[in-house]
C-alpha positions in Angstrom: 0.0 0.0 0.0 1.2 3.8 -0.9 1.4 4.3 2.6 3.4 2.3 4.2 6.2 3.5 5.5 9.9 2.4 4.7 12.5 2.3 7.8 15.7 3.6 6.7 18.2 0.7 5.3 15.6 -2.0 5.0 15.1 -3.4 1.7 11.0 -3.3 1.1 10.1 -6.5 -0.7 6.6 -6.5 -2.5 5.0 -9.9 -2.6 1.8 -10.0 -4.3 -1.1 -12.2 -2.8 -3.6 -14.2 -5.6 -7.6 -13.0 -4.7 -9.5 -15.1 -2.3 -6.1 -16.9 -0.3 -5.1 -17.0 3.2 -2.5 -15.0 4.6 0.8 -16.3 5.1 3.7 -14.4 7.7 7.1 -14.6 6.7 9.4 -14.6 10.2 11.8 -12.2 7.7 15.4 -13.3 6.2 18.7 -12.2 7.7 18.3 -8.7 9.2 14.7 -7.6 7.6 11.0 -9.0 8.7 8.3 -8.5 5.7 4.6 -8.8 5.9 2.4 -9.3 2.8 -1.2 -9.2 3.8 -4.3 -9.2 2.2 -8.1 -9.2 3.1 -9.5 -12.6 1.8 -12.7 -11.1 3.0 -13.0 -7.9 0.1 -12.3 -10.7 -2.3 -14.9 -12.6 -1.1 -17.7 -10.2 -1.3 -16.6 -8.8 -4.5 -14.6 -5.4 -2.6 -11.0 -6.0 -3.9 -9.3 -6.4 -7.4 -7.5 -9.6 -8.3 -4.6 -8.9 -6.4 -3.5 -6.8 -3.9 -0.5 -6.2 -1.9 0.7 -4.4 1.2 4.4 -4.8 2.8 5.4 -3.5 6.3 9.1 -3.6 7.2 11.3 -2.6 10.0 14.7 -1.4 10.4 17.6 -4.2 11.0 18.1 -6.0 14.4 21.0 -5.6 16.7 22.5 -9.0 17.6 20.6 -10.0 20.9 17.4 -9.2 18.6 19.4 -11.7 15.7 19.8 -14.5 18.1 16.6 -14.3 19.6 14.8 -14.9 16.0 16.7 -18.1 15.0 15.8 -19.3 18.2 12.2 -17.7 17.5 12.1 -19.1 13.9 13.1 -22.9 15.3 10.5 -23.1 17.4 8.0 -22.0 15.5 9.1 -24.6 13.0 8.7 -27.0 15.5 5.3 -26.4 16.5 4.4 -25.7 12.7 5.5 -29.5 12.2 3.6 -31.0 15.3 0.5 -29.2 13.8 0.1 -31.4 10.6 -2.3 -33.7 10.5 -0.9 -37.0 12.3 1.8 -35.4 14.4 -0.6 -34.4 17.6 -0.3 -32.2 19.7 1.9 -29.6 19.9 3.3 -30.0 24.0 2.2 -26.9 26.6 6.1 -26.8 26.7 7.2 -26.1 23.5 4.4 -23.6 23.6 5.5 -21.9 26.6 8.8 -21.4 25.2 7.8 -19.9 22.1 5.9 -17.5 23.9 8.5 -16.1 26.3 11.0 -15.9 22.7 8.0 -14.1 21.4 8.0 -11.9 24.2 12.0 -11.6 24.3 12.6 -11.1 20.3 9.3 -8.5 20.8 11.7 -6.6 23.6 14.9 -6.6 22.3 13.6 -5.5 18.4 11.9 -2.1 19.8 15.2 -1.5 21.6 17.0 -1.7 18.5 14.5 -0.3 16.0 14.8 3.2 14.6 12.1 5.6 15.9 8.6 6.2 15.0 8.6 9.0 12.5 6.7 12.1 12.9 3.3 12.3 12.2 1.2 10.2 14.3 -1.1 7.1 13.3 -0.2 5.6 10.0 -3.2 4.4 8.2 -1.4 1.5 5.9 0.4 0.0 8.8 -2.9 -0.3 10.9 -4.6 -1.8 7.9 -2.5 -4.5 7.2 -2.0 -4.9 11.0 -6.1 -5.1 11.5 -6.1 -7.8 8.4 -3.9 -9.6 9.6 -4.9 -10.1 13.0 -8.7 -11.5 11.5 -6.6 -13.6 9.9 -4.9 -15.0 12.8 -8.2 -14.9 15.0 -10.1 -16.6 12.1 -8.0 -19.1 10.8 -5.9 -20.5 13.8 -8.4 -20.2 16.7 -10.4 -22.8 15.9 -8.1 -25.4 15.2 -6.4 -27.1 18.0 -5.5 -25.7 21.4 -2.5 -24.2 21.7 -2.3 -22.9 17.8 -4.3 -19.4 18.9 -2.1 -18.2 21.8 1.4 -18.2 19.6 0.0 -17.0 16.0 -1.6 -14.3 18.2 1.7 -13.2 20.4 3.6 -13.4 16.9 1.3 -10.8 15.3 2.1 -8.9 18.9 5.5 -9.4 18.0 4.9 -7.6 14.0 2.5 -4.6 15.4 3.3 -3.7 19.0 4.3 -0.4 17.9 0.8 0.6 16.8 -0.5 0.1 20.2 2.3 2.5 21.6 3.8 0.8 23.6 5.3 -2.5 24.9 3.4 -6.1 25.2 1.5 -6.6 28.3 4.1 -8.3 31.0 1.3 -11.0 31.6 1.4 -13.4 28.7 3.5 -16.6 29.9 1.4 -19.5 31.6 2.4 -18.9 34.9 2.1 -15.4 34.2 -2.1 -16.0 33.7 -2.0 -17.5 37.4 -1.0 -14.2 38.9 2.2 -13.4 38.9 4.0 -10.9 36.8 6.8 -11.5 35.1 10.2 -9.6 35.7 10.4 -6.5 33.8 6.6 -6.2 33.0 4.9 -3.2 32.3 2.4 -1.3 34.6 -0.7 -1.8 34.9 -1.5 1.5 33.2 0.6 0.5 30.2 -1.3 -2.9 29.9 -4.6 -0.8 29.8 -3.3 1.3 27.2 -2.3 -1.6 25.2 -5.5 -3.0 25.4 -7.5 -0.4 24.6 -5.4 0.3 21.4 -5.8 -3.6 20.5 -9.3 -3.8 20.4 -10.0 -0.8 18.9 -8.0 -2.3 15.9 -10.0 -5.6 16.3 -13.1 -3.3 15.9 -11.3 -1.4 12.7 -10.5 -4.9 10.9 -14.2 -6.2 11.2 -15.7 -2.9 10.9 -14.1 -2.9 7.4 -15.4 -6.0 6.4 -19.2 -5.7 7.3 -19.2 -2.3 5.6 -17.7 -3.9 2.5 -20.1 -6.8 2.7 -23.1 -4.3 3.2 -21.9 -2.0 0.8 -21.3 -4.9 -2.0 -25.0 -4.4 -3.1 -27.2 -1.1 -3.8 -30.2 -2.2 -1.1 -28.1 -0.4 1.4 -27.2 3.3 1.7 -23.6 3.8 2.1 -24.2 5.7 5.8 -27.1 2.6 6.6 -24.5 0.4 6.1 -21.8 2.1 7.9 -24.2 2.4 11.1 -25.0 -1.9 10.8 -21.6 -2.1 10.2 -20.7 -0.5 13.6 -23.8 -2.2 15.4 -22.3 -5.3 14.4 -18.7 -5.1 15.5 -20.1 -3.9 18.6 -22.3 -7.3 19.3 -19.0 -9.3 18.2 -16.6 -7.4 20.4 -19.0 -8.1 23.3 -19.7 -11.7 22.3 -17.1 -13.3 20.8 -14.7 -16.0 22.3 -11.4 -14.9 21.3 -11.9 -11.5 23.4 -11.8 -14.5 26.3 -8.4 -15.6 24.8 -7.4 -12.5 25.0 -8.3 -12.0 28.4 -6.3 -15.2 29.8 -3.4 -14.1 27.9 -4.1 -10.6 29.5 -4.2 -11.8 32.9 -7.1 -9.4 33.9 -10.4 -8.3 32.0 -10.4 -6.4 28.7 -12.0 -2.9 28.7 -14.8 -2.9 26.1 -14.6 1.0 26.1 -13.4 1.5 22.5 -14.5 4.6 21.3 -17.4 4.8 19.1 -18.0 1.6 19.9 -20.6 2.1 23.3 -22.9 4.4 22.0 -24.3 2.1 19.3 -25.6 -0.1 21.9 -28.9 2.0 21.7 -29.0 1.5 18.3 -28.7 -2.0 18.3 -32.6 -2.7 18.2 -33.1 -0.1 15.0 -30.4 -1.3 13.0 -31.1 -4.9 13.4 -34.5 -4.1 12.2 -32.8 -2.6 9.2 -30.7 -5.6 8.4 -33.5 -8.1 9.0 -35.7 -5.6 7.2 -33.4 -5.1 3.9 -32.9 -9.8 4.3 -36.7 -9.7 4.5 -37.5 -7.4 1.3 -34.6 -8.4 -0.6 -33.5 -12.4 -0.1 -36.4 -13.8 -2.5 -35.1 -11.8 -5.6 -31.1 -12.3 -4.4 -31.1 -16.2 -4.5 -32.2 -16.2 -7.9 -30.1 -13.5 -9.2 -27.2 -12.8 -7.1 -26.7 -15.9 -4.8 -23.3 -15.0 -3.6 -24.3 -11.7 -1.8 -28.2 -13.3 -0.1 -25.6 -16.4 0.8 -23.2 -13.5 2.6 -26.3 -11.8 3.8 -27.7 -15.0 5.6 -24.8 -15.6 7.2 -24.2 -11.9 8.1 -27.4 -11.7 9.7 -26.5 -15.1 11.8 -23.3 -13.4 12.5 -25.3 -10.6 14.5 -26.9 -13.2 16.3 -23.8 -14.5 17.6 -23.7 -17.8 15.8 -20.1 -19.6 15.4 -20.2 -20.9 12.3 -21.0 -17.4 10.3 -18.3 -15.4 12.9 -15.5 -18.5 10.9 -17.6 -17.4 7.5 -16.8 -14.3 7.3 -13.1 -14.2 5.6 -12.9 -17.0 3.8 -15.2 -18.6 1.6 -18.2 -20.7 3.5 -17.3 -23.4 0.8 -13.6 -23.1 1.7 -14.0 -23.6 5.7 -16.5 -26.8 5.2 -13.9 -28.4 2.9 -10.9 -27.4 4.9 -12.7 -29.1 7.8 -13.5 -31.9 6.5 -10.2 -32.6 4.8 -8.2 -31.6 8.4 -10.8 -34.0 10.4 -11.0 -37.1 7.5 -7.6 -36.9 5.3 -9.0 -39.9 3.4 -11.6 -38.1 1.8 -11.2 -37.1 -1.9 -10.6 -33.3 -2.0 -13.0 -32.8 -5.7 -15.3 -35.3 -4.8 -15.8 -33.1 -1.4 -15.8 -29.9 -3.2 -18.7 -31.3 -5.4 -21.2 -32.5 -2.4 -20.4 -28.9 -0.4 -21.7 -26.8 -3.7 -24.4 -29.5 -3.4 -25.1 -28.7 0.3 -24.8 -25.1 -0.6 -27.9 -25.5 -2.7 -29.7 -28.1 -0.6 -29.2 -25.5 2.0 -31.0 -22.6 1.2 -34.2 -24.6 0.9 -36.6 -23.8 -1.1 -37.7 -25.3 -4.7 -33.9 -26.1 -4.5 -34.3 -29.7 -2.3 -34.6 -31.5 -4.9 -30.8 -31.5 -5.3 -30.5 -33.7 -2.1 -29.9 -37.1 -3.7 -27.2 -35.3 -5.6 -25.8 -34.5 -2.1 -25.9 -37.9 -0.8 -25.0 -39.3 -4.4 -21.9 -36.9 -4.0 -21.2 -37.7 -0.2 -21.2 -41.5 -1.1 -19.0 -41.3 -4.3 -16.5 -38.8 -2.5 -15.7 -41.2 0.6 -16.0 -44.5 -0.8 -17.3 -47.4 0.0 -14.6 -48.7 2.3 -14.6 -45.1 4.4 -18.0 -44.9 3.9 -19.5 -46.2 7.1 -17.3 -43.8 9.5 -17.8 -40.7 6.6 -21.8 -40.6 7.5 -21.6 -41.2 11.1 -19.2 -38.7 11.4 -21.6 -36.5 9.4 -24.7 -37.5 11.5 -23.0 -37.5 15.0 -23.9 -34.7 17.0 -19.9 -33.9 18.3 -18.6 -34.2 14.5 -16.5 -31.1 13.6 -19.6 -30.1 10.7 -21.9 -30.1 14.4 -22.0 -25.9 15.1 -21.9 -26.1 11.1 -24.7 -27.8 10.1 -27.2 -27.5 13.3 -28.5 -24.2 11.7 -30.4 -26.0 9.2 -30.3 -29.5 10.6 -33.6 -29.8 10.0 -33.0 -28.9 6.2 -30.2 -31.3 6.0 -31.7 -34.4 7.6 -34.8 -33.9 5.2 -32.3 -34.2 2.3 -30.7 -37.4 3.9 -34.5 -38.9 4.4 -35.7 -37.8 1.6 -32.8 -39.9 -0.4 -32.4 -43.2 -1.7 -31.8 -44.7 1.4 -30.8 -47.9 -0.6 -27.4 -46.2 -1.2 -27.2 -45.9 2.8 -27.7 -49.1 3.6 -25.4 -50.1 0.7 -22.6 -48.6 2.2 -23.3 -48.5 6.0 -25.2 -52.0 6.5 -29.3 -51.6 8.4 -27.4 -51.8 11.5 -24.9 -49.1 11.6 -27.3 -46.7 9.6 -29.7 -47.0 12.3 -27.1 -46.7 14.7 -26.2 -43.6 12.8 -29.4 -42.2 12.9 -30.6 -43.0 16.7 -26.7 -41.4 17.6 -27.7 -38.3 15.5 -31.0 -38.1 17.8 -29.5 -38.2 20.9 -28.4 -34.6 20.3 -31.6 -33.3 19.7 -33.1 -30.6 21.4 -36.9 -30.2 20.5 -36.9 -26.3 21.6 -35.9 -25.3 18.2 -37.7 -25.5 14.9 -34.8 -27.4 13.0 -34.7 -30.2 15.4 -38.3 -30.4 15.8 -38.0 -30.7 12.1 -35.4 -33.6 12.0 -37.4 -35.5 15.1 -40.4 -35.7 12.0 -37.6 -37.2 9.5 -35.8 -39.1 11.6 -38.6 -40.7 13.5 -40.2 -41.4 9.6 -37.0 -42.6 8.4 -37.4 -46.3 7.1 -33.8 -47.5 8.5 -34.7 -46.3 12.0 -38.0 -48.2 11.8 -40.7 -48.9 15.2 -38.2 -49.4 17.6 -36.1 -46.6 16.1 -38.6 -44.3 16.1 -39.4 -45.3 20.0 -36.0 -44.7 20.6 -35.8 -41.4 18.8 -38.7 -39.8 20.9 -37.7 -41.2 24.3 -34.5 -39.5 23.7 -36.6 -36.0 22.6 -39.4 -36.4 24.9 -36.7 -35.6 28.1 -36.0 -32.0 26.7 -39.8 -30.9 25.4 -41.5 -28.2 26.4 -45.2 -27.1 25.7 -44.7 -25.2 22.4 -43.7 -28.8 21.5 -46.6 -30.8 22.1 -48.6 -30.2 19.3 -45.4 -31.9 17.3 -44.4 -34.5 19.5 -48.4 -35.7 19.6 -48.7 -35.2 16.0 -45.4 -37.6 15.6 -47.1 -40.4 18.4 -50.4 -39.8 16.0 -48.7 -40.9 12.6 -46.8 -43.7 13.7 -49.2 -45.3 16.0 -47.1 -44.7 18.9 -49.5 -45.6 22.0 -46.8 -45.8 24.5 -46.7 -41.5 23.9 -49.4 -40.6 26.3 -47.6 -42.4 28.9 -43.8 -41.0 28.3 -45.4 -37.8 27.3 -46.7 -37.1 30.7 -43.7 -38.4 32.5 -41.0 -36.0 30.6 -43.3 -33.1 31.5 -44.4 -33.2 34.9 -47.5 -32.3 36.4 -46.8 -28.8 37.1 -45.7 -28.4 33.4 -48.7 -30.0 32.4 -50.6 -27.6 34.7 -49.2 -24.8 33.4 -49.1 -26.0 29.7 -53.2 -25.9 29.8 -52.7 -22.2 29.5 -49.8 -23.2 26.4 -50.4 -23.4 23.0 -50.2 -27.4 23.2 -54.0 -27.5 24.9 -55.0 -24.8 22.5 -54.2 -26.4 19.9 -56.1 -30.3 21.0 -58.8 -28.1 21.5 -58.9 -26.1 18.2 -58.3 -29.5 16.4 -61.0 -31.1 18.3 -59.2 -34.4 17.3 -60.9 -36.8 20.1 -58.8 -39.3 20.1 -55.4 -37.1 20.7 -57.7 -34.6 23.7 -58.4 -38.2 25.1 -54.5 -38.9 25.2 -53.4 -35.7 26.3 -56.1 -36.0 29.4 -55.8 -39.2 30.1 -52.0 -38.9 30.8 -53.2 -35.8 33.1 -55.6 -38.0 35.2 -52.9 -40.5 35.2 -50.5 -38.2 36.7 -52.9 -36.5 39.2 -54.6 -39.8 40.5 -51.2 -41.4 41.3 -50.2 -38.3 43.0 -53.5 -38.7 45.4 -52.3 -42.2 46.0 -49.0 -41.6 47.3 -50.4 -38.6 49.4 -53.1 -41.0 50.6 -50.2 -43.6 51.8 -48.4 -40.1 54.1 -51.3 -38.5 55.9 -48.7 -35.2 56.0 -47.5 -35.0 52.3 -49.5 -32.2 50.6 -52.6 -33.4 48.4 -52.7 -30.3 46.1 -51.2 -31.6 43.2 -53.3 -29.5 41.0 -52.4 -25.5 41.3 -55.2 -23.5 41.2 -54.6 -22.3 37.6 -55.9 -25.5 36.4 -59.4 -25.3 38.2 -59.3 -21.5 37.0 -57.9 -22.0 33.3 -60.4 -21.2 30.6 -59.1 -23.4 28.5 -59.6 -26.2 30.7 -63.1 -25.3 31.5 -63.7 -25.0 27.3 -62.0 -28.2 27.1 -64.2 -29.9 29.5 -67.4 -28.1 27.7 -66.5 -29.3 24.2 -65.5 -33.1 25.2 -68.1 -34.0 28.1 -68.4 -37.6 27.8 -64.8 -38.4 28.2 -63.6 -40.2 31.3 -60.2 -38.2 32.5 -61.8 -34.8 31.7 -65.3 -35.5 33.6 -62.8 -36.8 36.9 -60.6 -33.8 36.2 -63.5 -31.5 36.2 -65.2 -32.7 39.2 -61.5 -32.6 41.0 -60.9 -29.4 40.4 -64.3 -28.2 41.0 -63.4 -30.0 44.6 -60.7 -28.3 44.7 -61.3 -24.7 44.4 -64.3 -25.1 46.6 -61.8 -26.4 49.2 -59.0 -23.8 48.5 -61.6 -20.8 49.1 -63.3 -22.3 52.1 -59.7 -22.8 53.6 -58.1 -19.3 52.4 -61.4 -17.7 54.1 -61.4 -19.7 57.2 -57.1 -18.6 57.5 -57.8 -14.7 56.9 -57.2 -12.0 59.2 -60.9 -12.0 60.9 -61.4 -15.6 61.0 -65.5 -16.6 62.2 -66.4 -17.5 65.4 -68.3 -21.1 64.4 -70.3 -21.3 67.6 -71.1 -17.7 67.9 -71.5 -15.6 70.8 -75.2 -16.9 71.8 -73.6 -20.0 72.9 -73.5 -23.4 70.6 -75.7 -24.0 67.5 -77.3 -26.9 66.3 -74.1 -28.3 64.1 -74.4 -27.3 60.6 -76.0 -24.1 61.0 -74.7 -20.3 62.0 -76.1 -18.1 65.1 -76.4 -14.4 64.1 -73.8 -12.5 62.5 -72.2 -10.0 65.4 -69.0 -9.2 64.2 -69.7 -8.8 60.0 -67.4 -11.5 59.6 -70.0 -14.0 58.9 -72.9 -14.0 56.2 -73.9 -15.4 53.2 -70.6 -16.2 51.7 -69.0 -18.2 54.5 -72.9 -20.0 54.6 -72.2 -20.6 50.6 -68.7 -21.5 50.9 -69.2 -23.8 53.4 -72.0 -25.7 51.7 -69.6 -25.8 48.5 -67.1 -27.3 50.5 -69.9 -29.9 51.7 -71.1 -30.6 48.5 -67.4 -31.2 46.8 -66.6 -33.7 49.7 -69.7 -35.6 49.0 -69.9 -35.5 45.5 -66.8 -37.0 45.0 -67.5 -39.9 47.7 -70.8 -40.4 45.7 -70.9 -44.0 43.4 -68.6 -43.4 40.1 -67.2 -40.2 41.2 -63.8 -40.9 42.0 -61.6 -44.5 41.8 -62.2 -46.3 44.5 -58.9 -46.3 45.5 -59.0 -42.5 45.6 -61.6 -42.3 48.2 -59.2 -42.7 51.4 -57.4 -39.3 49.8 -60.4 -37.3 49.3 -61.5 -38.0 52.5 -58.4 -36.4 53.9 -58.8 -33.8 52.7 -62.2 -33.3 55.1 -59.9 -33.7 58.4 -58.8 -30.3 58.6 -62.3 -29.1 58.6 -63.4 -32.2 61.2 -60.6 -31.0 63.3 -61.5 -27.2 63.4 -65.1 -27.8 64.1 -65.5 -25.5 61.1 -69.3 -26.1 61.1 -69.1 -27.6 57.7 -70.5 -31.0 58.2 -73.8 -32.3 60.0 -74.1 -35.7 62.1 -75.8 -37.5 59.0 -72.9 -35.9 56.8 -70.2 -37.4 59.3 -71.6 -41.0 59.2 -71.4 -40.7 55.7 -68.1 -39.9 56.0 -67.2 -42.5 58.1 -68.6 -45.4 55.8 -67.2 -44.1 52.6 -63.8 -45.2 54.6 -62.4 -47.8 52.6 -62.2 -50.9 54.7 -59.2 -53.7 55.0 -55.6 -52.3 55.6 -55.7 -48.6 55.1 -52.4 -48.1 56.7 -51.3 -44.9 59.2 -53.6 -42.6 57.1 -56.6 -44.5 57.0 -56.4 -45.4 60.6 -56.2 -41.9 61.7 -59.0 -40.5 59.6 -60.9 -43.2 61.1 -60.2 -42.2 64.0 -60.6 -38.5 63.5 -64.0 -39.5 62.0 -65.0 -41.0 65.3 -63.9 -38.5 67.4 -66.0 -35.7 65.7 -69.0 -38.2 65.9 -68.5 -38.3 70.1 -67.9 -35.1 69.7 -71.0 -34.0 68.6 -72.6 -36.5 70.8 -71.7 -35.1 73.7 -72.4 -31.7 72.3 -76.4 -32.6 71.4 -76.3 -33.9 75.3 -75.2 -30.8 76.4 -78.1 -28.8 74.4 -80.3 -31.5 75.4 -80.2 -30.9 79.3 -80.0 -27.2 78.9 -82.6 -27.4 77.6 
């Protein structure tokens, strides 16, 4: 570039860089380091010529800085080597040491550099620096562990000076754990250096978006500028190199880059203007420019934080899947590959353009061959495959092109066995919360290599993770396939209360809008299910609770509606009468509990039982009179013949002791024998034998009570 700036005695190199290639660092020759650089990224989306170059060179080294850059150079060979694919793992050790020679060769080059000439902030320089470092950030940190932290010190080593001043002093290992290494700078240094560092993260993808945005005439030039600056501000916040950075920093990054906080109240208005511009403008760009609605897509993903656009955005899309494939599977055939991504590429935009997913499959099969072919598609289907973060965007896309296929050519190269296998391991990382894999539970559940017991499988692995806005799918799944084990499992994944609370949800809405009998009767019956065996285990423990039911369910309109549209069936009529028994019971008990509770004998002395004396203290009246008769009449509805399982009797009648207990006045002599014979008889347990016995009690209570009247009388 025109402006870089040439240090006196250094010979400036020009090495020009093909359109559309990564980046590579040369570590310099003899007394000179030389950095071509160019931005991938502006070739990408159509914002650079065919070639472009820019060189940044320094004045020569002294001899400390000489012997510290062979020793620099050979490690960095080193761990270059144990990067290939096959060698492992570069050790922590070897990393270590490259770092403090990174820090050492960064140290003893400014001492021996030639000052900064006059005239501040060099345009050119920070440029290729901020290209560079997306390079580094978007090419290496991915990878393995290890690769980020000495590709990253290395560009510290090439651009320090930008930043004014020295490398932070806490870089090393040990460093990260607290302690500060000999020679460090301040802590006010460190902030300065930070500050200057993001800022030029911020410049490098601040450039791309507004050369992406820009690449089309839907966007104004300031409109995109603005998104632009929106969007580097929800990646500098988000992304997780900034928390690289911060372990090699040793203490937290400052976000405060300037220009960069006050766009946070913009975020909302400019999102609406990229998502309004995808909106308007997507239909007409797949057909006629596909590159730019592809880059669009995944910039709009990029603003919502998702990894696989962030690793999009300076190489080709194309480029990344391949590379990964080819680092993770070596055995695949690099054109074969190339041909089923441009495949996927199509198959994943959807649209009239799925029909080009037995080409993909046709593709993927040739590609790997038949002896690979078996660990090729696993890998592909397996939730914690390298394509996983890739391909779970439109997982439901993708697994309706691998249904949708000749599964023939599956079972050809996998065997029944390990395609099912495949398929059931795929489902496992499911999560039903989303659209997609709501999507790929309906293919894979369909599939004809999972099969019955698949498909069983499949949804017992889903069903753990639904929620309500997934009820209407998982029943309509259970519904196709004939599934009657579903109104069982589908209770038990949810729970009572989230079946309580899901009446309110658009999974009872929508049984009751489809007024599909059979699938209401499921859906209730599971409820009953769950409530009755509830009651029986509260009826076993006299002190466990026996509301199982919160009040919202006896209150919901949707229930009530529910019970109106489907009267005859079995679960809803028990569920109705229950929560009618409940409520009644619930108000009678809040009342009874309040402030000013009523005096149940009155102040004229004792009352024939069942009735009130006269109101004195305008606590009583006709609602505690009409609550207490509805709290009558739930008890001995549900006692009456039909009402209730029999073996539900002994909990409903618990819930009466309270009231016995209280002498609430709710309950006559005739209304206590009742009571007492509705008792279940044989062994009833602690439970039974104490509501028996509170049963009895209240009789000789009120014995001795009608004595009393009688010979005052």
């Amino acid at each position: 570039m025109d402006g870089a700036r040439q240090d006196a005695g250094a010979e400036v190199v020009e090495v020009a860089v093909p359109a559309g290639c990564a980046l590579s660092f040369e570590w310099g020759r003899g007394a000179e380091i030389k950095t071509a650089a160019l931005s991938s990224a502006a070739a990408a989306f159509g914002g650079g010529g065919a070639t472009a170059t820019a060189t940044v060179s320094w004045g020569a080294p002294d001899e400390d800085c000489r012997k510290s850059l062979v020793s620099l150079s050979q490690l960095y060979t080193k761990l270059k080597r144990s990067l290939q694919p096959g060698m492992g793992r570069p050790s922590g050790k070897d990393i270590d040491r490259f770092v403090e020679e990174c820090i050492r060769y960064a140290r003893a080059h400014l001492d021996s550099s030639a000052p900064e000439q006059p005239g501040g902030h060099d345009d050119a320089r920070t440029e290729v620096a901020a290209l560079e470092l997306m390079e580094v950030i978007f090419t290496t940190f991915h990878r393995r562990k290890g690769f980020f932290p000495y590709a990253l010190v290395a560009w510290y080593t090439r651009h320090c000076r930008l930043f004014g001043g020295k490398p932070p002093g806490l870089l090393s290992n040990g460093d990260v754990k607290g302690t500060r290494s000999k020679g460090g700078n301040s802590d006010e240094e460190d902030r300065e250096f930070w500050t200057r560092f993001l800022r030029l993260v911020a410049l490098g993808l601040w450039t791309q978006a507004r050369q992406l945005l820009c690449s089309h005439p839907a966007w104004e030039t300031q409109d995109a500028e603005d998104a632009a600056l929106t969007i580097v501000n929800n990646i500098m916040l988000r992304r997780p190199f900034m928390s690289g950075c911060s372990l090699l920093a040793g203490d937290s990054l400052s976000f405060e880059v300037e220009g960069l906080e006050a766009l946070e109240a913009e975020h909302g208005r400019w999102l609406g203007v990229v998502e309004e511009a995808l909106r308007n403008n997507l239909p007409a760009w797949r057909h006629q420019l596909p590159d730019v609605s592809l880059y669009l897509e995944l910039f709009l993903e990029l603003v919502s934080g998702k990894d696989h656009a962030l690793r999009s955005c300076t190489d080709s899309w194309h480029q990344y899947v391949v590379a990964s494939l080819l680092h993770r599977y070596p055995f695949f055939d690099a054109d074969g590959l190339c041909g089923v991504v441009d495949a996927s590429q199509i198959m994943m935009k959807g649209g009239a353009a799925r029909w080009e997913s037995e080409t993909f499959l046709e593709e993927f099969m040739r590609c790997v061959g038949a002896n690979e072919g078996t660990a090729a598609l696993m890998a592909v289907l397996s939730p914690r495959a390298p394509l996983g973060p890739w391909c779970r965007v439109h997982l439901g896309t993708l697994l309706e092109a691998l249904m949708g296929c000749r599964w023939e050519a599956v079972e050809d190269a996998l065997g029944l066995s390990a395609a099912e296998h495949a398929c059931l391991e795929f489902a496992s990382g499911l999560c039903p919360s989303t659209v997609a894999d709501r999507t790929a539970m309906v293919y894979l559940t369909e599939c004809p290599v999972t099969g019955m017991r698949g498909a069983e499988r499949v949804m017992d692995s889903a069903m753990v993770k639904i929620g309500d806005p997934d009820i209407p799918t998982a029943v309509s799944i259970c519904d196709r396939l004939g599934l009657a084990w579903s109104r069982r499992n589908l209770c038990a994944s949810l729970g009572i209360k989230q079946l309580c609370e899901g009446l309110y949800g658009s999974g009872l809405r929508w049984l009751l809008a489809g007024g599909n009998r059979r699938l209401v009767e499921w859906f209730m019956d599971g409820v009953a299910g769950e409530v009755q065996e509830v009651l029986r285990e509260g009826a076993k423990h006299f002190d466990v609770a026996l509301d199982p039911i919160p009040e919202l369910l006896t209150l919901s309109p949707a229930f009530e509606a529910m019970a109106a549209a489907f009267p005859s069936l079995p679960p809803l009529a028990f569920l109705h009468r229950y929560a009618k028994f409940q409520a009644a019971l619930s108000a009678l008990s809040h009342a009874l509990a309040g402030p000013q509770a009523p005096n149940t004998l009155g102040p004229q002395g004792p009352t024939t039982h069942g009735q009130q004396g006269p109101n004195t203290n305008g606590t009583q009246g006709p609602d505690m009179e009409s609550l207490r008769a509805a709290a009558k009449s739930a008890i001995l509805g549900m006692l009456e013949p039909g009402a209730c399982p029999e073996d539900l009797r002994l909990a409903v009648l618990h819930r009466a002791v309270p009231l016995l207990e209280g002498d609430c006045g709710v309950f006559g002599g005739q209304d206590v024998w009742a009571l007492l014979r509705a008792v279940p008889r044989g062994p009833e347990g602690p439970g039974g034998a104490r509501l028996r016995r509170v049963l009895l009690g209240s009789v000789a209570r009120m014995h001795a009570d009608d004595m009393g009247v009688a010979a005052a009388r």
